[in-house]
MIMARRO-905930 format. One line per 3 residues: number of its first residue (from 0); their letters; for each residue x, y, z of C-alpha. Coordinates in nm, 4 decimals, m for minus. Layout:
BEGIN
NUM) A) X/Y/Z  ...
! end
This chain:
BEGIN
0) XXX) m5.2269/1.1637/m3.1647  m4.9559/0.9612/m3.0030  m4.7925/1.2794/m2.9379
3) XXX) m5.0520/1.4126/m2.7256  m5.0296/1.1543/m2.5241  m4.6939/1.1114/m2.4454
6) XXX) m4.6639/1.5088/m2.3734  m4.9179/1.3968/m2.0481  m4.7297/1.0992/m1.9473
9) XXX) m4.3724/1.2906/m1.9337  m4.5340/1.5272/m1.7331  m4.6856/1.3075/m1.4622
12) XXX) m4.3233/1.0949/m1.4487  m4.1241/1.4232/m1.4097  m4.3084/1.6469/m1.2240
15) XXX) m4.5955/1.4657/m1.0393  m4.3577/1.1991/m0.9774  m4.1767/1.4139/m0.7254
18) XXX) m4.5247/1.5144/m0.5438  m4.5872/1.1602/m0.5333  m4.3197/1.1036/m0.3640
21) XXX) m4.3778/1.3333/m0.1039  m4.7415/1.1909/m0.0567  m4.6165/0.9015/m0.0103
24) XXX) m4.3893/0.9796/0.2692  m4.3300/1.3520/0.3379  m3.9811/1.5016/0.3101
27) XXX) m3.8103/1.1861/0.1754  m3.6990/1.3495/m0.1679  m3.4496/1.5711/m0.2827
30) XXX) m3.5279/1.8279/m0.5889  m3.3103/2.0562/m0.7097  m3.2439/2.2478/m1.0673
33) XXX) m2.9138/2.4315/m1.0731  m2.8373/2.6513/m1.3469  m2.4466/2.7775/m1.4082
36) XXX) m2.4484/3.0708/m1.6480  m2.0798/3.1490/m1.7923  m1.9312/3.4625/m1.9163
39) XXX) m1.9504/3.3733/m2.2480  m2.3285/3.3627/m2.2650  m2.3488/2.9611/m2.2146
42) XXX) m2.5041/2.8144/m1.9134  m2.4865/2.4527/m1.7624  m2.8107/2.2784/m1.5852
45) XXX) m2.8727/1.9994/m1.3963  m3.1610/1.8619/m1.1596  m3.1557/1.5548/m0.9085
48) XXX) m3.4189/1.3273/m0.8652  m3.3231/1.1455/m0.5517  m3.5636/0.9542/m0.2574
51) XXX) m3.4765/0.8295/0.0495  m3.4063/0.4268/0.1016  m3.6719/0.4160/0.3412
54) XXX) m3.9334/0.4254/0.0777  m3.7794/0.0580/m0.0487  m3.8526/m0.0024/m0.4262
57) XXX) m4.1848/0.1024/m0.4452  m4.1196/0.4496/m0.6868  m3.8747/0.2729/m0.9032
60) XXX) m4.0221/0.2374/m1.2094  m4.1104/0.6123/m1.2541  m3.7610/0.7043/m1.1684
63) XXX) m3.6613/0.4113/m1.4412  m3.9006/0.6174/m1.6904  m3.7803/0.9976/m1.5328
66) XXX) m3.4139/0.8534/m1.6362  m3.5526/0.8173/m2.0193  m3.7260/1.0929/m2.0517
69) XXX) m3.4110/1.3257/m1.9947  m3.1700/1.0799/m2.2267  m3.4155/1.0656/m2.5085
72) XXX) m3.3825/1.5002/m2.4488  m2.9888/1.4346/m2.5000  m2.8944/1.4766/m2.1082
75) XXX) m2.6131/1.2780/m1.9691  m2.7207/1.0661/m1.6191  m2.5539/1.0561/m1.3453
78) XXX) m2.5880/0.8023/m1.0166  m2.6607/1.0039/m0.7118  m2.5967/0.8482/m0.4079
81) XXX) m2.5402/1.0643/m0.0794  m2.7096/1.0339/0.2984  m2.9914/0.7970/0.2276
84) XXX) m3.1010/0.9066/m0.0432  m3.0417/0.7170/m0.3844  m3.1519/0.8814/m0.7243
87) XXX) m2.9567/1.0341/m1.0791  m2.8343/1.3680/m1.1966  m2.9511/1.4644/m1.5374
90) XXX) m2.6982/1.7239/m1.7068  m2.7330/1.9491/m2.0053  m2.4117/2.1236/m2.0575
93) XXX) m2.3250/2.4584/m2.2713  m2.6603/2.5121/m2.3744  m2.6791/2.8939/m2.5574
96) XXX) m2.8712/3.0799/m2.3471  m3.1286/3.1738/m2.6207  m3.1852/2.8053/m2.6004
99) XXX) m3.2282/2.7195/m2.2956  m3.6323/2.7239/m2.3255  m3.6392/2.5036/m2.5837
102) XXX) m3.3851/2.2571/m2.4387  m3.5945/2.2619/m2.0904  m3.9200/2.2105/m2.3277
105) XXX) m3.7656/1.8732/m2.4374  m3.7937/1.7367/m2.0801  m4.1774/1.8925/m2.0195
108) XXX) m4.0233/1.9489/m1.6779  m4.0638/2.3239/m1.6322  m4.3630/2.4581/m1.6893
111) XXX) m4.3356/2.8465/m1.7250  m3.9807/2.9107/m1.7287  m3.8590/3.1698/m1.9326
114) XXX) m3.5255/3.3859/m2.0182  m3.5331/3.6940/m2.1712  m3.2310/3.9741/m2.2694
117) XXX) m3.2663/4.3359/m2.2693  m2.9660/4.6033/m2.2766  m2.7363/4.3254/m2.1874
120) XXX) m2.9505/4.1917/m1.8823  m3.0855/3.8668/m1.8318  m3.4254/3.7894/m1.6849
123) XXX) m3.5386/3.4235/m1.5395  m3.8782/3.3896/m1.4623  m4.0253/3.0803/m1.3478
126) XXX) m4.3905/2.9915/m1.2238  m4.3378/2.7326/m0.9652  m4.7323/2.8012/m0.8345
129) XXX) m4.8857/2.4343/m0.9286  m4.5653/2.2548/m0.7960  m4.5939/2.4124/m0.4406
132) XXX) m4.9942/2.4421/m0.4427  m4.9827/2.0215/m0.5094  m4.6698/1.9667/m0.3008
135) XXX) m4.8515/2.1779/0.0176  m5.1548/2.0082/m0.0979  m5.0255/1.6912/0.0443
138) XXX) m4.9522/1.8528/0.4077  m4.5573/1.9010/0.3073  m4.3857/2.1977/0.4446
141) XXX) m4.0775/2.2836/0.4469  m4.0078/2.1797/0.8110  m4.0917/1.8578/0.6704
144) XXX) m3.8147/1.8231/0.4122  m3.5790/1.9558/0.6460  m3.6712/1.6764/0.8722
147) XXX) m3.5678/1.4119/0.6264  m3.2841/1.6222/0.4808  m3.4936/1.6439/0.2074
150) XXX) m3.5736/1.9755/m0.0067  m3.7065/2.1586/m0.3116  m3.4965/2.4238/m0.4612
153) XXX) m3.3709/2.6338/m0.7350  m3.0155/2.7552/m0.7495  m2.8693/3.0334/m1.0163
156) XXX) m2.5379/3.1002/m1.0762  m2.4045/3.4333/m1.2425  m2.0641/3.5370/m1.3444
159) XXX) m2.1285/3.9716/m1.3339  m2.3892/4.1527/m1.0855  m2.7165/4.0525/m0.9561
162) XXX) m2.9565/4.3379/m1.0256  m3.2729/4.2252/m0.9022  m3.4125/3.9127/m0.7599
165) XXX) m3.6367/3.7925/m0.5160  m3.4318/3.5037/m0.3956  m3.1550/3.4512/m0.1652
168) XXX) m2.8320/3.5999/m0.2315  m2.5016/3.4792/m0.1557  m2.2197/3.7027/0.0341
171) XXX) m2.0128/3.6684/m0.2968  m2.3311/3.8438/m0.4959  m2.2680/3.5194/m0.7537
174) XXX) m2.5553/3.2286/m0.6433  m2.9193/3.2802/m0.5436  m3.1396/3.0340/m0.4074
177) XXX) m3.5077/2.9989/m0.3974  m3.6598/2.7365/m0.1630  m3.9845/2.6253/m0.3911
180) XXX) m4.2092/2.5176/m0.0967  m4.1838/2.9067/0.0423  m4.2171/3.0589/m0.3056
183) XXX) m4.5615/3.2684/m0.3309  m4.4853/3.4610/m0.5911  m4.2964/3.3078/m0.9333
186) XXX) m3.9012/3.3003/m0.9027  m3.7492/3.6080/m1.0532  m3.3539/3.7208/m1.1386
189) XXX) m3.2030/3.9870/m1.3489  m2.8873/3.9752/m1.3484  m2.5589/4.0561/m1.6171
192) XXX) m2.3346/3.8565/m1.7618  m2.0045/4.0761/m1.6442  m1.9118/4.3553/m1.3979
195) XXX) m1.8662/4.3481/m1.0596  m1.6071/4.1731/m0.8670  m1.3879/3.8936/m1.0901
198) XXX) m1.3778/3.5957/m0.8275  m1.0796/3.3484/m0.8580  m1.1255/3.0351/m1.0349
201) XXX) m0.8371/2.8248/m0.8696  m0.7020/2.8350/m0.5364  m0.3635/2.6364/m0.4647
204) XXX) m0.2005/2.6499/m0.0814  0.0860/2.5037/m0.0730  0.1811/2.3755/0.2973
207) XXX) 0.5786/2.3965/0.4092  0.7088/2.1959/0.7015  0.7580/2.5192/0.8943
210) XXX) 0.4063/2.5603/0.9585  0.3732/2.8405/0.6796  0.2270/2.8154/0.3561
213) XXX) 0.2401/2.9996/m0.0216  m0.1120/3.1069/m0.1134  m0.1926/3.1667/m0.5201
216) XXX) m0.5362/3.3081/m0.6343  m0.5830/3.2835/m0.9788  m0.8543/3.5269/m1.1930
219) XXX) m0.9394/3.4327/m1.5611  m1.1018/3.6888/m1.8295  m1.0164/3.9790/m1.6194
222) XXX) m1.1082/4.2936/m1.7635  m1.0909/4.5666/m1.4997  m0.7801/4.5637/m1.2621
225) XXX) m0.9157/4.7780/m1.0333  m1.0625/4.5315/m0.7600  m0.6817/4.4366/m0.7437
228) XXX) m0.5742/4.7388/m0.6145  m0.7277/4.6157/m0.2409  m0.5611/4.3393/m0.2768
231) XXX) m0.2587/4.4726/m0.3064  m0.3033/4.6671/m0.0149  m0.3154/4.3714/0.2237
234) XXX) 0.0108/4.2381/0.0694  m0.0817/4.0365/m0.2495  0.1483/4.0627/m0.5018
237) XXX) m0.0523/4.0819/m0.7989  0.0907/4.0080/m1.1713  m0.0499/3.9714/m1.5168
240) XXX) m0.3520/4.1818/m1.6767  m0.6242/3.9694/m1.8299  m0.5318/3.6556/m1.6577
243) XXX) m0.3753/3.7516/m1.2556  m0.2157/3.5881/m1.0191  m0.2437/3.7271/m0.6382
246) XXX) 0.0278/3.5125/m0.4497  0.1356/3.5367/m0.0859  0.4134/3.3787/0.0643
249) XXX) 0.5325/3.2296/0.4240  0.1943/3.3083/0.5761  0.1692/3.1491/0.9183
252) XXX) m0.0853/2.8441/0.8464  m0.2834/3.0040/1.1777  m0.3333/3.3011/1.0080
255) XXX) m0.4588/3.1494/0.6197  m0.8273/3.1198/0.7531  m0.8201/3.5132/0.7832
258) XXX) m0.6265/3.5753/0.4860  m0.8473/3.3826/0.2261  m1.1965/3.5400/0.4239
261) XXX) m1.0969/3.9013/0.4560  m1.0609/3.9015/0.0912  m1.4387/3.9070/0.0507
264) XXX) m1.3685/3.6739/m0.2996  m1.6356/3.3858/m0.1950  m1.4227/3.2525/0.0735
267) XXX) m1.7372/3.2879/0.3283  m1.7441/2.9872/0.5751  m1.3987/2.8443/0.5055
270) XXX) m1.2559/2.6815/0.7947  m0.8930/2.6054/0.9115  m0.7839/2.5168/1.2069
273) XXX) m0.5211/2.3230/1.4345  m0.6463/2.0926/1.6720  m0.3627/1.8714/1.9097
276) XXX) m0.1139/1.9003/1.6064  m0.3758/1.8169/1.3602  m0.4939/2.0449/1.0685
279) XXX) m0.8540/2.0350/0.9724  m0.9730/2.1584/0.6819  m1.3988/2.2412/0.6308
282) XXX) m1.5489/2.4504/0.3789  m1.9370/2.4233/0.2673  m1.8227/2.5446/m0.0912
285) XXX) m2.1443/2.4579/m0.2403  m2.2609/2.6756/m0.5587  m1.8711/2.7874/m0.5805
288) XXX) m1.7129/2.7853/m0.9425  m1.3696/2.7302/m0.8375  m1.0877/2.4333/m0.8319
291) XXX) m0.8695/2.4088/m0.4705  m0.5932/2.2455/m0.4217  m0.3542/2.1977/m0.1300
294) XXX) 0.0081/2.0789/m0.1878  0.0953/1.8968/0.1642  0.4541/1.8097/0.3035
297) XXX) 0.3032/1.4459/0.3453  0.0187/1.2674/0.3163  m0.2858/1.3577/0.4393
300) XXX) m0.4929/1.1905/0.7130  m0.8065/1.2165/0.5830  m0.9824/1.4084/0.2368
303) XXX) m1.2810/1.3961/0.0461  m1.0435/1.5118/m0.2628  m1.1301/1.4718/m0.6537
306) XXX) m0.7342/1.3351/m0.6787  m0.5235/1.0025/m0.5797  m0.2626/1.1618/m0.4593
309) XXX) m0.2652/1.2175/m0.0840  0.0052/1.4498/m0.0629  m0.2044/1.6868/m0.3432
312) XXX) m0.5489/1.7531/m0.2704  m0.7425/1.9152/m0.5633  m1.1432/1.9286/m0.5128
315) XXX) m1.3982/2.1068/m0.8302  m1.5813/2.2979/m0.6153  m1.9102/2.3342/m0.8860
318) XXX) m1.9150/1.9447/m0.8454  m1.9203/1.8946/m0.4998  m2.2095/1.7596/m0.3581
321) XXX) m2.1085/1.7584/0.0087  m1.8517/2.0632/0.2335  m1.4821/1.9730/0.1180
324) XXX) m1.3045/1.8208/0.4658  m0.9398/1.6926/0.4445  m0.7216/1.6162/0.7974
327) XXX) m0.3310/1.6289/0.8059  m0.0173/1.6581/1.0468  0.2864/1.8194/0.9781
330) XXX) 0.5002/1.5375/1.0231  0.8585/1.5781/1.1709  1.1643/1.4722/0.9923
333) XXX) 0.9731/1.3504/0.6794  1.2445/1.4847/0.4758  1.5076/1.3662/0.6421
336) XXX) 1.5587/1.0224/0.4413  1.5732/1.1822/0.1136  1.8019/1.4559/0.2612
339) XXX) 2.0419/1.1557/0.4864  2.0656/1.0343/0.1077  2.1597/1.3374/m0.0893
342) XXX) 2.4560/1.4179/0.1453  2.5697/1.0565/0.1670  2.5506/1.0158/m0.2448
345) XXX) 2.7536/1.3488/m0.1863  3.0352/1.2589/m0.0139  3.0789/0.9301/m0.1746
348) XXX) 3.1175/1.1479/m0.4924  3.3660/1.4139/m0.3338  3.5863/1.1418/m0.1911
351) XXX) 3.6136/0.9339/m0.4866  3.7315/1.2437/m0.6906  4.0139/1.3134/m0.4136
354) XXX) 4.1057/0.9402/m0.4381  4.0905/1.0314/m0.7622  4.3814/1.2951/m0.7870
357) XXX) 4.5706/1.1106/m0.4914  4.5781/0.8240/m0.7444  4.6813/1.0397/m1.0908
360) XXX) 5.0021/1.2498/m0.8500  5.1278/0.9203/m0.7289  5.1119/0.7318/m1.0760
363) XXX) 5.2415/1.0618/m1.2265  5.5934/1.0652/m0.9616  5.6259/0.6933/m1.0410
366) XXX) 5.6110/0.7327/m1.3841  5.8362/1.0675/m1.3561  6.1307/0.8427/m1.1249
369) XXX) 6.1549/0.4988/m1.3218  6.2077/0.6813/m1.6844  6.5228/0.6303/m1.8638
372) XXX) 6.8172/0.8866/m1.7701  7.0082/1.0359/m1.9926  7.3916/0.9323/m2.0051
375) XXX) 7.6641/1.1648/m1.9623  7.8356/1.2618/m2.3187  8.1371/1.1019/m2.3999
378) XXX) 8.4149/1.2480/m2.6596  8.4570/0.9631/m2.9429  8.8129/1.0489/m3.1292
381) XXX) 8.7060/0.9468/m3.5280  8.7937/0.6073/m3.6666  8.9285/0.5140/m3.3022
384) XXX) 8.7274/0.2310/m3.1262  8.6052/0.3084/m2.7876  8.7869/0.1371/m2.5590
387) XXX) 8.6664/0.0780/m2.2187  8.8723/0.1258/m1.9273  8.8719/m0.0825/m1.5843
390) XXX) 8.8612/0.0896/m1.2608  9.2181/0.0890/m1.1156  9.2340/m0.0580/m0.7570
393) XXX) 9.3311/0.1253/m0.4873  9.6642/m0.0214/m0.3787  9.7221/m0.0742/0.0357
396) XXX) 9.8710/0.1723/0.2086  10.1973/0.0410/0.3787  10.4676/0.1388/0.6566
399) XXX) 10.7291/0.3705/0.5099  11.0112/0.1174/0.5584  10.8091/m0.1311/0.3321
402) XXX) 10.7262/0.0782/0.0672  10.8078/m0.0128/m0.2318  11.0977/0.2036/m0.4557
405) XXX) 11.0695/0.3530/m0.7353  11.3036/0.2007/m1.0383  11.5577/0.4148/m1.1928
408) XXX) 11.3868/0.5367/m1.5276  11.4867/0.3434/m1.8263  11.6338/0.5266/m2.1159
411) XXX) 11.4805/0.5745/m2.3920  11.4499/0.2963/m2.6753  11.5982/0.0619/m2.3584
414) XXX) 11.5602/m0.2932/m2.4654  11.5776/m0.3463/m2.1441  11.2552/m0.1670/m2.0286
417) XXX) 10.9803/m0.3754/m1.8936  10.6350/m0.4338/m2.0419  10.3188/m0.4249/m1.8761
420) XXX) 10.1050/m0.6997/m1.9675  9.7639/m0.6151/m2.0866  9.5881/m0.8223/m1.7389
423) XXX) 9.8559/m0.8537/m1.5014  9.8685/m1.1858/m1.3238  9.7798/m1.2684/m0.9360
426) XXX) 10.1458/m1.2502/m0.7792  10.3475/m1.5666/m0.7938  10.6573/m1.6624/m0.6116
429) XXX) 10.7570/m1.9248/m0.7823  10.8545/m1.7180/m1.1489  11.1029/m1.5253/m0.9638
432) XXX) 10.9430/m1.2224/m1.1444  10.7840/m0.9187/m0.9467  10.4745/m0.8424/m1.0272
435) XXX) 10.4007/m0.4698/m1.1339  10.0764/m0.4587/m0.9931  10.1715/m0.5334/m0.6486
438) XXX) 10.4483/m0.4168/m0.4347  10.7610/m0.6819/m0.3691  10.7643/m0.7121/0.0373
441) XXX) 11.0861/m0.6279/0.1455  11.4230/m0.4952/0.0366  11.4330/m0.4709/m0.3012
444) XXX) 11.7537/m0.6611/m0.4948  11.9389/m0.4287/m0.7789  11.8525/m0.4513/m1.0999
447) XXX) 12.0784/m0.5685/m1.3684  12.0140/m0.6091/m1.7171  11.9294/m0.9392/m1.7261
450) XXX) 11.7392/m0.9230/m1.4436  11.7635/m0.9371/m1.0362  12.1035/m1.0141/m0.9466
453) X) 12.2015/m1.2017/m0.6272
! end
């Protein structure tokens, strides 16, 4: 019993909740179930409950019990806050998609949804008859919502080709869209889980000071190279197989809004332009599946960027909720600083090494000029001492009449032949003797043998 009557209640605070709303005051709400189906046979979904401020506190008790009815089902909640209107994000995340009926059954939110697989194809069908018939039945329209910048929608996401729906299809062939007020029939999609075009699941510019910039596309779970082969006709160089890079380099900035859009990759509405030396970057990415990022020479003016860091901008396109934007200038000179200091660290380091060597020659020379020299050989007779001898002075030169004579020569074994002393004396003119180391001024007396005679 008490679970036939809870199964009512859930379904008046999810659904009728949101009609209430509108009765209440037309086009103040926002509705909208978004479901991401992967490659790998997963998909992601997600609705928003949101109403505009001007409708005060009066609903928020059944959006306290909408909140508890999705976290009892094991959804995580989100704030939503954007505009004016305040409300939460339920998420269910890698659901099987043979599951996804019975996951959506835990929420009594969708009443007549079904998936279905055949031959590899996947078909949504969803009855969305008694939501519009009570929503119209209330005088909404959809020039109403759009009024308030309100709205009612469905959004599906595919990763291969869209084979039949009666919904909106993107340019990219990958996102569909079904506005719920307009719907007379119930929402239909077939569509396959690979095939087609492979779009690129991160985009990184990277901005140089010379106005240019590197562009890198990057494709995951790539299984047929032949959409690459266009590429590569408009310059890309393309490498790897199952993961690829398509990179571009030195593309004039003015010229990167045409590069990324001619590529027909899901690029549709990006927006880059120059204005007065300013770059402005706008892109209504909504329902993309894809991470951009732009390296910048220096920080940016202005971004609505997932990241910190103003000099790298990096936005997750599936969970934007409003066009990425970002402002910047290529400022002049902003290297310079780091640049003045690499060449002054430089030269400090090349003129310290020639100091360097100066230093090590000079030392070296010195070292080379005060060593010890080597004295010239002298012959040493054998059991003789070395005897040293004085340097003889040079005796004065004198007129030829004053020069002294020369003694006859003694004979041999004379007695009477002088001897030299060992140090002669100074010369003395009171001993009456000459002295042999200086010359007798003069005429010289003759010689006898017992000396001078007179």
């Amino acid at each position: 019993m008490e679970k036939t009557k809870t199964r009512p209640i859930r379904k008046l605070t999810v659904l009728v909740l949101v009609l209430s709303i509108i009765a209440a005051l037309a086009g103040c709400v926002r509705y909208e179930a978004r479901a991401r189906v992967h490659q790998d046979g997963t998909m992601d979904f997600a609705l928003i409950y949101a109403t505009s401020s001007d409708l005060g506190d009066d609903l928020g008790s059944g959006t306290k019990d909408a909140r508890k009815v999705f976290a009892d089902a094991g959804w995580d909640l989100e704030e939503y806050k954007e505009d004016k209107y305040t409300g939460f994000r339920a998420i269910k995340k890698d659901i099987a998609i043979e599951d996804l009926e019975k996951e959506l059954k835990k929420t009594d939110s969708f009443e007549g949804f079904t998936i279905r697989e055949s031959n590899g194809e996947y078909t949504i069908d969803w009855n969305v008859g008694d939501l519009k018939k009570n929503a119209t039945g209330q005088g909404v329209s959809a020039s109403y919502l759009e009024q308030y910048g309100g709205y009612m929608n469905f959004v599906l996401e595919v990763p291969g080709d869209v084979v039949e729906t009666n919904g909106k299809v993107s340019s990219d062939g990958k996102t569909i869209e079904w506005n719920i007020i307009e719907m007379d029939e119930p929402i239909q999609a077939t569509f396959t889980l690979s095939g087609g075009m492979v779009f690129p699941t991160r985009t990184s510019v990277t901005v140089n000071k010379d106005k240019t910039a590197d562009v890198e596309l990057l494709f995951t779970d790539v299984k047929d190279m032949e959409q690459f082969d266009s590429l590569e006709e408009m310059g890309w160089d393309i490498s790897g197989k199952s993961k690829v890079a398509a990179t571009q380099e030195g593309v004039d900035l003015e010229d990167l809004e045409d590069l990324l859009t001619s590529t027909e990759l899901g690029f549709d509405g990006f927006s880059f332009k120059e204005e007065e030396g300013v770059y402005v970057l706008e892109w209504d990415a909504s329902g993309k599946v894809m991470d951009l990022v732009f390296e910048l020479p220096n920080e940016a003016e202005d971004s609505n960027a997932d990241s910190e860091d103003e000099m790298i901008l990096e936005w997750d396109l599936s969970e934007m909720d409003e066009p990425v934007s970002a402002q910047f200038e290529i400022k002049k000179g902003g290297g310079f600083p780091i640049l003045l200091v690499c060449i002054i660290a430089g030269s400090v380091i090349v003129v310290g090494v020639i100091i360097l060597v100066i230093v090590l020659i000079v030392r070296k020379k010195k070292n080379k000029g005060n060593g010890p020299k080597d004295p010239s050989p002298v012959a040493v007779t054998p059991g003789a001492p070395q005897q040293f001898s004085p340097v003889a002075p040079q005796a004065p030169s004198f007129p030829q009449q004053y020069a002294p004579q020369s003694p006859a020569a003694p004979q041999a074994n004379s007695p009477f032949v002088p001897q030299s002393p060992a140090n002669p004396a100074s010369y003395s003119s009171t001993s009456g003797l000459p002295n042999p180391g200086l010359p007798q001024m003069g005429s010289v007396p003759p010689q006898g043998p017992n000396g001078p005679q007179n």
